[in-house]
N, C-alpha and C positions, 0 to 999 in steps of 0.2 A: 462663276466668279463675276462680281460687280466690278462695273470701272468705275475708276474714280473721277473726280472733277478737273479735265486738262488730260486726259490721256488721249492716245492717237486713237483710241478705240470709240472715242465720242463722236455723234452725228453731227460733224460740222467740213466743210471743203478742206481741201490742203492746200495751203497755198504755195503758189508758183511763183518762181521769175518770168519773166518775158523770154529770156532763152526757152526755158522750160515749156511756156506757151507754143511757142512757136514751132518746137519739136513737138507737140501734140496735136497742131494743127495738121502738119505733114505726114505725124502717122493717119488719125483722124482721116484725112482726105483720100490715103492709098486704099484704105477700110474700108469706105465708101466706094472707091469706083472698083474694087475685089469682090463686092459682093454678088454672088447670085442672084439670079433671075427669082427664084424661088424664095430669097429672106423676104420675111413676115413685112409687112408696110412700116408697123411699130415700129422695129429696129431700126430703117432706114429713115423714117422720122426722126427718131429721138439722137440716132447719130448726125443728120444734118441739122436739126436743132444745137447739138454743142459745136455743131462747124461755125454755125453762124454768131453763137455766141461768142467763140473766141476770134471771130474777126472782129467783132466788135470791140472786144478789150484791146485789141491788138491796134485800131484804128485809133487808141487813145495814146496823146505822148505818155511818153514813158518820164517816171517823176525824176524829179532833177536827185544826182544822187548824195550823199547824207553826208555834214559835214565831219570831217577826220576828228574824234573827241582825244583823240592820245588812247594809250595804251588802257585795257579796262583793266587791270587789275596791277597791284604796287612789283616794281623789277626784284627778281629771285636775290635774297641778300647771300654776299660771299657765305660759304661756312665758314667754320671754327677750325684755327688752325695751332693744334697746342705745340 
C-alpha cells in the first residue's frame, strides 16, 4: 500500500517539544554509557552523534510561546427544546 502525501508514514523527522528532547537526551545518554565493550564503533557513533545533536538544540532558547487566539472553533449552541 502507498502512503499518501502527509502521512506519518512519510520520510520526514517527528517533531518534538523540548520536554520531549530533553527526555531523549537522558534516555540517549543511559544507552550510551550501557553499552558493551563489544557494540560495533557505528553504533556508538551514530548514537553520540544525536547526543550531541540534541545538546545543541537544547542550547538554543526555547521560542517565546504563541499568543492565546480564543477558542478554535464557534461554542456548542443549546439544543432544541420542544
Amino acid at each position: 500500500m502507498r502512503s499518501r502525501e502527509g502521512q506519518l508514514s512519510d520520510n520526514r523527522p517527528i517533531p518534538r517539544n523540548r520536554l520531549e528532547k530533553e527526555k531523549q537526551l537522558r534516555d540517549l545518554k543511559e544507552v550510551y554509557t550501557n553499552l558493551k565493550p563489544h557494540t560495533s564503533p557505528e553504533l556508538r557513533g551514530s548514537i553520540a552523534t544525536k547526543i550531541r545533536e540534541l545538546i545543541e538544540e537544547l542550547k538554543q532558547p526555547a521560542p517565546p510561546p504563541r499568543e492565546e487566539r480564543g477558542p478554535r472553533r464557534p461554542p456548542r449552541r443549546e439544543p432544541r427544546k420542544f
